[in-house]
C-alpha positions as CSV (number, residue, x, y, z in Angstrom):
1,X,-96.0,-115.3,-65.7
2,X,-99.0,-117.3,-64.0
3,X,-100.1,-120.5,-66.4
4,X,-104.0,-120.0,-67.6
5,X,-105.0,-122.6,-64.4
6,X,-103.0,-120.0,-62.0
7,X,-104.9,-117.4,-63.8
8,X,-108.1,-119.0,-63.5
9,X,-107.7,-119.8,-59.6
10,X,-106.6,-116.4,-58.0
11,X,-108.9,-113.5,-58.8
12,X,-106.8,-110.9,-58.8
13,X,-102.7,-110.7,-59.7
14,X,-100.1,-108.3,-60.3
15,X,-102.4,-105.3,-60.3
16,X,-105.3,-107.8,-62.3
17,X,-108.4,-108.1,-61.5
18,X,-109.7,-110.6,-63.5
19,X,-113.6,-110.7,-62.4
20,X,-113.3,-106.4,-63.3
21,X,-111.9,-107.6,-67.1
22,X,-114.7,-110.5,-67.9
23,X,-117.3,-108.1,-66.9
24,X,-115.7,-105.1,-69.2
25,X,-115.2,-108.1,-71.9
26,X,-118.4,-109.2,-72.3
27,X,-119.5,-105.6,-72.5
28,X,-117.2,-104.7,-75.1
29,X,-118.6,-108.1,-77.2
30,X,-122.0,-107.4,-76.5
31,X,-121.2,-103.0,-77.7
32,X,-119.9,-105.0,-81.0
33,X,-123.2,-106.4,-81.8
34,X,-122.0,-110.1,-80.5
35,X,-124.4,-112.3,-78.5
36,X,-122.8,-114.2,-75.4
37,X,-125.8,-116.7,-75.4
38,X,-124.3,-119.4,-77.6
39,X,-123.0,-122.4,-75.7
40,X,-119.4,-121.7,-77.4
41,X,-119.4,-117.8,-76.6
42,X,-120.7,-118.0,-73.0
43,X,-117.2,-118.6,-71.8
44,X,-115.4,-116.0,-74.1
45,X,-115.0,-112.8,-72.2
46,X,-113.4,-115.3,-69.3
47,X,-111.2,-116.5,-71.7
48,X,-110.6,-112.7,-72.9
49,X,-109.7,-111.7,-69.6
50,X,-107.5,-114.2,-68.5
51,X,-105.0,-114.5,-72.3
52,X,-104.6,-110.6,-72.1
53,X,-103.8,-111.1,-68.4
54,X,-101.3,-113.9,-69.4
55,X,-100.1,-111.5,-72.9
56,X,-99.2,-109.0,-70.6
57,X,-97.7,-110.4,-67.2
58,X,-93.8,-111.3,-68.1
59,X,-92.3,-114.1,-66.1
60,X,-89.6,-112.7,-63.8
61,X,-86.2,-113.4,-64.4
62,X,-82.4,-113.2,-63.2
63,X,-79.5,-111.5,-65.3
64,X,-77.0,-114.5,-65.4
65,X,-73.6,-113.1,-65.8
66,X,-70.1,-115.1,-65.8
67,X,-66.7,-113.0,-65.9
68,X,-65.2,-113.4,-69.2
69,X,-62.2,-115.0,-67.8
70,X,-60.9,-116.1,-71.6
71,X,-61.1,-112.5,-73.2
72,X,-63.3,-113.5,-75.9
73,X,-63.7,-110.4,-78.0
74,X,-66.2,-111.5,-80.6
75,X,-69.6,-110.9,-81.8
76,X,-72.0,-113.2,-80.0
77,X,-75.4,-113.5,-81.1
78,X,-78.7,-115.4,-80.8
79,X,-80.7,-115.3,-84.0
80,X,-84.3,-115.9,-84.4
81,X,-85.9,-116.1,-80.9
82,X,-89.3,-116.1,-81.4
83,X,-90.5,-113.0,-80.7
84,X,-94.5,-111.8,-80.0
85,X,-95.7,-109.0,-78.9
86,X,-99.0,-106.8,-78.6
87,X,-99.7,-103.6,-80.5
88,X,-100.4,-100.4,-77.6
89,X,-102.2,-98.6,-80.7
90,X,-104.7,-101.5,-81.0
91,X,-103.9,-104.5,-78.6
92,X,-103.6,-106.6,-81.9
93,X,-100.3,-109.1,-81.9
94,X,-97.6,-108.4,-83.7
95,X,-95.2,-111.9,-84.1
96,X,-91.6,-112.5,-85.5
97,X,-88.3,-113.0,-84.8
98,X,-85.4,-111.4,-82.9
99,X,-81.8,-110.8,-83.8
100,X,-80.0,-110.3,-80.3
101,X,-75.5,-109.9,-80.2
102,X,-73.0,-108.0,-78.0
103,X,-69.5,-108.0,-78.3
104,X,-68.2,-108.9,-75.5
105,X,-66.1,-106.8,-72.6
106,X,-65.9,-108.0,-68.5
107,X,-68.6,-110.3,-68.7
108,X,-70.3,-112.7,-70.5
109,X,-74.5,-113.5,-70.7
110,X,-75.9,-117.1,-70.1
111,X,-77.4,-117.4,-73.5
112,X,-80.9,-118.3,-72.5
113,X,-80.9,-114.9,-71.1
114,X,-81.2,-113.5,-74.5
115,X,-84.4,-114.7,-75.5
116,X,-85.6,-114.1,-71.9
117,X,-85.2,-110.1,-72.1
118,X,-86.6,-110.0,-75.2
119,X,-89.6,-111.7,-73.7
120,X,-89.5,-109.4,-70.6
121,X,-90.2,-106.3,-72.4
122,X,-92.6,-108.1,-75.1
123,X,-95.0,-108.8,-72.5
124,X,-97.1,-105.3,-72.7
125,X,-98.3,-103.1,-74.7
126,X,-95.7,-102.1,-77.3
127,X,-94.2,-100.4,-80.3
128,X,-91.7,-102.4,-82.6
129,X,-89.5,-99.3,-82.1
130,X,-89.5,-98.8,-78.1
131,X,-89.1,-103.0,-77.9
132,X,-86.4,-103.0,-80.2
133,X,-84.4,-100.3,-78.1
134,X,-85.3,-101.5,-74.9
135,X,-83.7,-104.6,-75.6
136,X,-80.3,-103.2,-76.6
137,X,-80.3,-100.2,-73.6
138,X,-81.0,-102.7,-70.7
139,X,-78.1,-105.0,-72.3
140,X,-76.1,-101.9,-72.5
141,X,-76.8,-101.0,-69.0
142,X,-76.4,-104.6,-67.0
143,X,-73.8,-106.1,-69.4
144,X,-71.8,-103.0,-70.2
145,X,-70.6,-105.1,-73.4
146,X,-68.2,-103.3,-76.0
147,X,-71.4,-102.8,-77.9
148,X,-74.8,-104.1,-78.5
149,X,-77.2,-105.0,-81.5
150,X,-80.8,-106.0,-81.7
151,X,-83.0,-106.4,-84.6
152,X,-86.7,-107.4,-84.7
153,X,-88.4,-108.5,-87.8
154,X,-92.4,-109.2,-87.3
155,X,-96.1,-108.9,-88.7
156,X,-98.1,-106.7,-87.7
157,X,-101.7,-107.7,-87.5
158,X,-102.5,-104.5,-87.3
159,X,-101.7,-104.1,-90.4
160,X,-102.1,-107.5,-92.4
161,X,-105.7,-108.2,-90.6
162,X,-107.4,-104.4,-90.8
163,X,-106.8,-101.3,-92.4
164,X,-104.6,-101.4,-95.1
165,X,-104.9,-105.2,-94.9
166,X,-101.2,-105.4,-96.5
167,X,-101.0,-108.7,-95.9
168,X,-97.5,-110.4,-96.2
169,X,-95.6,-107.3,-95.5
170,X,-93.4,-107.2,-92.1
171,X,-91.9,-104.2,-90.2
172,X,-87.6,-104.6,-89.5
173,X,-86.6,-102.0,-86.5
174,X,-82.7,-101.9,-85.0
175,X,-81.0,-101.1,-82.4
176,X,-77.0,-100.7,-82.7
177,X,-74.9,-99.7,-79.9
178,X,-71.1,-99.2,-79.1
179,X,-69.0,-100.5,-81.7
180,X,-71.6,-102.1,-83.8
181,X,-72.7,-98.4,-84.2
182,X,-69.4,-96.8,-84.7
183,X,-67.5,-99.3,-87.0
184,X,-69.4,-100.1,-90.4
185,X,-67.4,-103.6,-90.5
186,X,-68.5,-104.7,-86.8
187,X,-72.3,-103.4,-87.7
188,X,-71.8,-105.6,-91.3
189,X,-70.6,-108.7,-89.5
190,X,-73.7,-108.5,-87.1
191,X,-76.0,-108.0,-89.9
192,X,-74.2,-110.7,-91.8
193,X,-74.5,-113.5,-89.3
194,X,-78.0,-112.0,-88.1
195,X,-79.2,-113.1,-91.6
196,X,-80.1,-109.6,-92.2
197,X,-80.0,-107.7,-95.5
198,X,-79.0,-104.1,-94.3
């Protein structure tokens, strides 16, 4: 991900072109009855343009592995990394917390690489649903752990700030995997330490 001065320097990134998405800012502002004139909105489809650019350009990363070389066989888990997103249906944020743990088989994850792939797949255009499985299939996949769990707890503001305005209310989505699909003890201890009433 490019820092807001990177953005603000190159023109044009990853597929972005930055002067194409002021322009279709201020047009949208202006189609919504609001005036660009003002000394404090003259800058605002700029400043648009370049936080979706930012929203929606992850940071590459590396999958950190390390061969399990003391057979550790329990649940590991990273509980609430902060988690935001943006809605697809709206491009409205959505903001909360996620519940990431594997059991371990081969190989284990540097932990940092938890919050990291939930990030990954955050930055775009989601649903709660797809993010939360995402997470837990590309684990699956790269780790090959003995099974997998994610949950995601956030609010919507697509929800709390418009519409049916129900402010307060938050959406929970999981994701089990493996033996914390299959055995109704593992999938309780995951909840359980995950802080989760299931």
């Amino acid at each position: 991900m490019l820092s807001s001065s990177a953005l603000r320097v190159v023109g044009e990134v990853n597929g972005v072109d930055l002067v194409a998405a002021e322009r279709a800012a201020a047009d949208l502002l202006r189609a919504l009855g609001i005036g660009l004139e003002s000394e404090s909105l003259r800058g605002t489809p700029g400043r648009m343009a370049r936080a979706y650019a930012e929203l929606f350009n992850p940071r590459p990363f590396d999958l950190t592995t390390f061969p399990n070389d003391e057979g550790y066989d329990e649940l590991v888990l990273a509980r609430g990394i902060p988690l935001r997103s943006v809605c697809e249906h709206h491009l409205l944020p959505f903001v909360g917390t996620v519940h990431i743990g594997y059991l371990p088989a081969e190989r284990i994850l540097g932990l940092s690489k938890l919050a990291r792939l939930a990030e990954h797949f955050a930055y775009r255009p989601q649903v709660q649903e797809r993010l939360t499985k995402q997470i837990a299939d590309w684990l699956a996949e790269h780790l090959q752990p003995r099974g997998v769990g994610v949950v995601i707890e956030a609010e919507h503001t697509c929800m709390t700030l418009r519409g049916v305005q129900a402010v307060g209310s938050s959406t929970v989505t999981s994701t089990m995997l493996g033996v914390l699909r299959e055995e109704a003890r593992s999938r309780s201890e995951f909840f359980a330490l995950a802080g989760v009433n299931a």
